[in-house]
N, C-alpha and C positions, 0 to 999 in steps of 0.2 A: 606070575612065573618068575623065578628067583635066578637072576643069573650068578655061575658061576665064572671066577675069573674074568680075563676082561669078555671072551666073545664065548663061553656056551652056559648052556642051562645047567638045572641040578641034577637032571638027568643022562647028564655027559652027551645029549643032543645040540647041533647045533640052532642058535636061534633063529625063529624064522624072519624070512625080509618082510618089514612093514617098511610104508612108501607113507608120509606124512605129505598130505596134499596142501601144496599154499593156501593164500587168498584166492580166490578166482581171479581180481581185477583190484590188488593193491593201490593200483596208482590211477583207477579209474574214477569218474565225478558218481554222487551220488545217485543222479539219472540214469548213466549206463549201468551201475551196479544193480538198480530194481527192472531195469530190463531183464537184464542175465538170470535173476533169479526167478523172474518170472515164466521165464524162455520163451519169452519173445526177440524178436531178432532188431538188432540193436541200430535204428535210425539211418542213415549216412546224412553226412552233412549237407546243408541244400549253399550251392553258389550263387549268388546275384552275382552279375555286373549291371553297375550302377556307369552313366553318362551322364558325366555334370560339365555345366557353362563353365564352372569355373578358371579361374586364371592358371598359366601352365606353372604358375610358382608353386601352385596348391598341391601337396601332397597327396598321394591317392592311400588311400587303407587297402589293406591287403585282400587278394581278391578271391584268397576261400579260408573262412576257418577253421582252426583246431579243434578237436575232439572237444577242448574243453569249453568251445561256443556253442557246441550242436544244442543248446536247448535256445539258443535265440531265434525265434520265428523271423524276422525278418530285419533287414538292414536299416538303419533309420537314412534318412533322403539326407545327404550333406546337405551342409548349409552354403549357399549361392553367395557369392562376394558381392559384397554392398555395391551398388551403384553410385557412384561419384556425381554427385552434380554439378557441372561445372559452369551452367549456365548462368547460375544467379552471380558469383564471382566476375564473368563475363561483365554482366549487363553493369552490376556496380564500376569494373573498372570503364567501360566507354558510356556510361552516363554519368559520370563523376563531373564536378560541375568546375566549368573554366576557372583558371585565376581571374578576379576583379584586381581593377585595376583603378585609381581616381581619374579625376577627371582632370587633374595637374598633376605630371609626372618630374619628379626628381630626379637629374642625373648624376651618375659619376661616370663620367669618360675618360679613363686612365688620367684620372685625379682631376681633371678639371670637371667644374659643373655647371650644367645647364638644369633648365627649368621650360616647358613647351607643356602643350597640349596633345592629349591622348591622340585626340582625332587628327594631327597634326604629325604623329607616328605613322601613324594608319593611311596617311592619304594614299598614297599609291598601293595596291595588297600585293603583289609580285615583288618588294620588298622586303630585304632581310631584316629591318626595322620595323613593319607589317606583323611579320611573322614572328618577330621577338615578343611584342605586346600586342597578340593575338589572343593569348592566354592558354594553350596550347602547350609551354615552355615555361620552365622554372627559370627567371632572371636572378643572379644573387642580388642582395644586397649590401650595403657597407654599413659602419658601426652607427651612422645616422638615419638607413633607412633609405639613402638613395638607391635606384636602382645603377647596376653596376655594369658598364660596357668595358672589357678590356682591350683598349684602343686608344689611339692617341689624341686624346681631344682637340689638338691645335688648327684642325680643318674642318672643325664638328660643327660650330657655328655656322660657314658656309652650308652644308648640308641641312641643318634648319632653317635656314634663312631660304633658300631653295622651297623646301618641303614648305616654307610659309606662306608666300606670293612669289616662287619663282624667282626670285635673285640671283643671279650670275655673280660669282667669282669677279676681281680684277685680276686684269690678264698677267702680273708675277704670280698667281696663285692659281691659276688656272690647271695647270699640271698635277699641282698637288693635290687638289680638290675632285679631282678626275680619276688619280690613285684611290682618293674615297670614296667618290662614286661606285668604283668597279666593285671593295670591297661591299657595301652595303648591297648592292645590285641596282641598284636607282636609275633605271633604264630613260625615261625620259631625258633627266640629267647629265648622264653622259651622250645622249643626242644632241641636246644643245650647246655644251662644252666643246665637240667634236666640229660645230659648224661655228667657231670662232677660232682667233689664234690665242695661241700658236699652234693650236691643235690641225688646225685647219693646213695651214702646209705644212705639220707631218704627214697629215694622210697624203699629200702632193710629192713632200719627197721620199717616201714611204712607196709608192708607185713605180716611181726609177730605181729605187736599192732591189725591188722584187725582182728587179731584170736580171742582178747578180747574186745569183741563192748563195753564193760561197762567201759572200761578205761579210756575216756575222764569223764566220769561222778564220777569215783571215783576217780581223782585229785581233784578233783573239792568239793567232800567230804571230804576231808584229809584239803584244804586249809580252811573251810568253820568251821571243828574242831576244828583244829589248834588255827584258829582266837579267835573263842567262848570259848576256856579254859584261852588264854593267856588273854585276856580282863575279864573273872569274876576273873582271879586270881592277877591280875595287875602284872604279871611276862612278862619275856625280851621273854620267849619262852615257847612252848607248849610239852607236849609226845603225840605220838598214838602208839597204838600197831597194827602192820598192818602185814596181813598173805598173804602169797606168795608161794603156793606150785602151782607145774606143774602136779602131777599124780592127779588125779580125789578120787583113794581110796588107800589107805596104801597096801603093798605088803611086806610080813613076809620074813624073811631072805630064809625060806622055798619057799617059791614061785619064790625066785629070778631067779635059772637059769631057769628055765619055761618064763619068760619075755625076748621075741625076738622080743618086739616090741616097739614103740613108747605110745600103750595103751593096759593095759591088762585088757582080758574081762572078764567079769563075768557074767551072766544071771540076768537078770533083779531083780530077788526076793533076789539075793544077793545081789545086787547094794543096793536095800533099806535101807538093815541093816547098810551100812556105810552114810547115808545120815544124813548128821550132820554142825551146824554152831558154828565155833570159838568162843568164846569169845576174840571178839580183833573188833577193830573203821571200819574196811575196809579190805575186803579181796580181793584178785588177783589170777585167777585160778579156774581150770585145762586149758591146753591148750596141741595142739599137734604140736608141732615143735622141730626143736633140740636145740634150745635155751631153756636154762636154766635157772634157778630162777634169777642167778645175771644176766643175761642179762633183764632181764625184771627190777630187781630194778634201774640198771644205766641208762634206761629209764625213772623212775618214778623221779630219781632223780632231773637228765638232764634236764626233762621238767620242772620240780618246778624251779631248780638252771636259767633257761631261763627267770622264769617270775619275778625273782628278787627275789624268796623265797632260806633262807638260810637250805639245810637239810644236817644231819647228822643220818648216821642208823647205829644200828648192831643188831646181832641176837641176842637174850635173851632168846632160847630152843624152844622148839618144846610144843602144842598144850599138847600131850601126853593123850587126853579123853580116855576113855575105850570103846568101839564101842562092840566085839561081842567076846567073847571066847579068843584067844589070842590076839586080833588083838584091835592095840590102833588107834591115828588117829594120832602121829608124824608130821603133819605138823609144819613147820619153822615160828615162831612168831619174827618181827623187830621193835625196836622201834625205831622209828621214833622222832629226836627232830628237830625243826624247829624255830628257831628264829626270832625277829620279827624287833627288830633293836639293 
């Protein structure tokens, strides 16, 4: 049929509607197209869900799919994350075989050197010496091979001398050798150390200082003084006035022989009346023992004169306040000079 124009025939009719039918399934997979044409009705997709051990890092695949998987019969089983064996690693690392070590050991002790016997390390095992050449622990070495203790060798000797047949220290060394002891841990050694001098009456006057807990802390205020007047004053030394009595409250010549004791009591409402503070930098006291006031200063001395502080005291009178009726407050005022260089 011959058209005329753009839209009719040669018959001056118009033309009739033709309908041009697509593809059925243009953008369908080759499977569903021979469905269709065969008319049969065309699959749905089948879902698994799959449960795996896997780790939760593990990504999951998607859990239905497209048109364009329906020919896959079924899911393959993911693959399970490797099991880690951690045990053989284990067992190498804690059956890994100790450092050997000879049977004469080479030292270097913060540059000095010794030479001893293994077994002669080892004697005591609750030793940090014990436990260095145990073999347990990496020792370094130095450029020759010795093993290498960073410590000051000048009391090391002593401590082998010890660990070889027991030798004691001489008594100006004895302190020093006891600071090493503590660091090694060499618990025998500092038992026997501890029952000679001078060790021996520290633990003695070590027992009386305990009576006053504040002692370490009022050195410590005296030095702190000291410093602070000699520096505003730009002098060589400093004064304190520092009080040192033993009895707790004054006792009148009248009450003397009535005192049989180490502390004489008085009922609490009387105690009050005498509760009173010096006018002085630092005070020391009451205490109960039978040590006396200068034992307790050639303590306070002792420890200053140890840390290189130069002191000088004497007494300059007593306190003398007026507290109650007859009764004054007579504590011992010392002053205290301490130089600075």
């Amino acid at each position: 049929m011959q058209q005329n124009g753009a839209g009719e025939t040669s018959n001056g009719e118009p033309p009739a509607l033709s309908f041009r039918t697509p593809s059925p399934l243009p953008m369908a997979s080759s499977r569903v197209r021979r469905f269709a044409q065969e008319g049969r009705a065309v699959p749905q997709p089948r879902v698994m869900v799959v449960f795996s051990a896997a780790s939760d890092t593990d990504k999951q695949d998607d859990a239905m799919s497209g048109a364009e998987c329906a020919d896959d019969e079924y899911r393959k089983p993911p693959i399970s994350a490797p099991t880690l064996n951690l045990g053989k690693s284990l067992r190498t690392f804690s059956s890994a075989q100790e450092q050997q070590f000879p049977e004469v050991i080479p030292l270097n002790v913060g540059g000095m050197y010794f030479t001893t016997r293994l077994s002669t390390l080892r004697r005591y095992e609750d030793t940090m010496l014990a436990a260095m050449f145990s073999g347990r622990h990496h020792i370094p070495r130095d450029a020759e091979g010795r093993f290498f203790i960073d410590r000051d060798g000048k009391y090391f000797g002593d401590i082998l001398n010890f660990l070889r047949e027991g030798e004691l220290p001489k008594r100006d060394r004895v302190r020093a050798v006891h600071r090493e002891a503590q660091y090694y841990a060499i618990g025998p050694l500092l038992d026997s150390l501890e029952d000679i001098q001078p060790l021996t009456g520290e633990k003695v006057r070590q027992a009386f200082l305990d009576l006053l807990p504040y002692y370490k802390e009022n050195l410590e205020r005296i030095v702190e003084i000291a410093k602070l007047r000699a520096m505003q004053r730009k002098a060589r030394f400093a004064k304190l006035k520092v009080c040192v009595y033993k009895e707790e409250m004054p006792i009148t010549p009248y009450e003397r022989p009535l005192f049989n004791s180490l502390r004489f009591e008085r009922t609490e409402n009387e105690a009050k009346l005498f509760e009173h503070h010096c006018e002085v930098d630092v005070s020391f006291g009451p205490w109960e023992a039978v040590a006396d006031v200068y034992d307790l200063l050639h303590c306070i001395v002792s420890d200053l004169a140890e840390r290189g502080i130069t002191v000088d005291q004497q007494c300059i009178g007593v306190c003398d306040k007026h507290l109650i009726n007859h009764y004054y407050c007579k504590r011992p005022i010392y002053e205290f000079k301490i130089t600075w260089w």
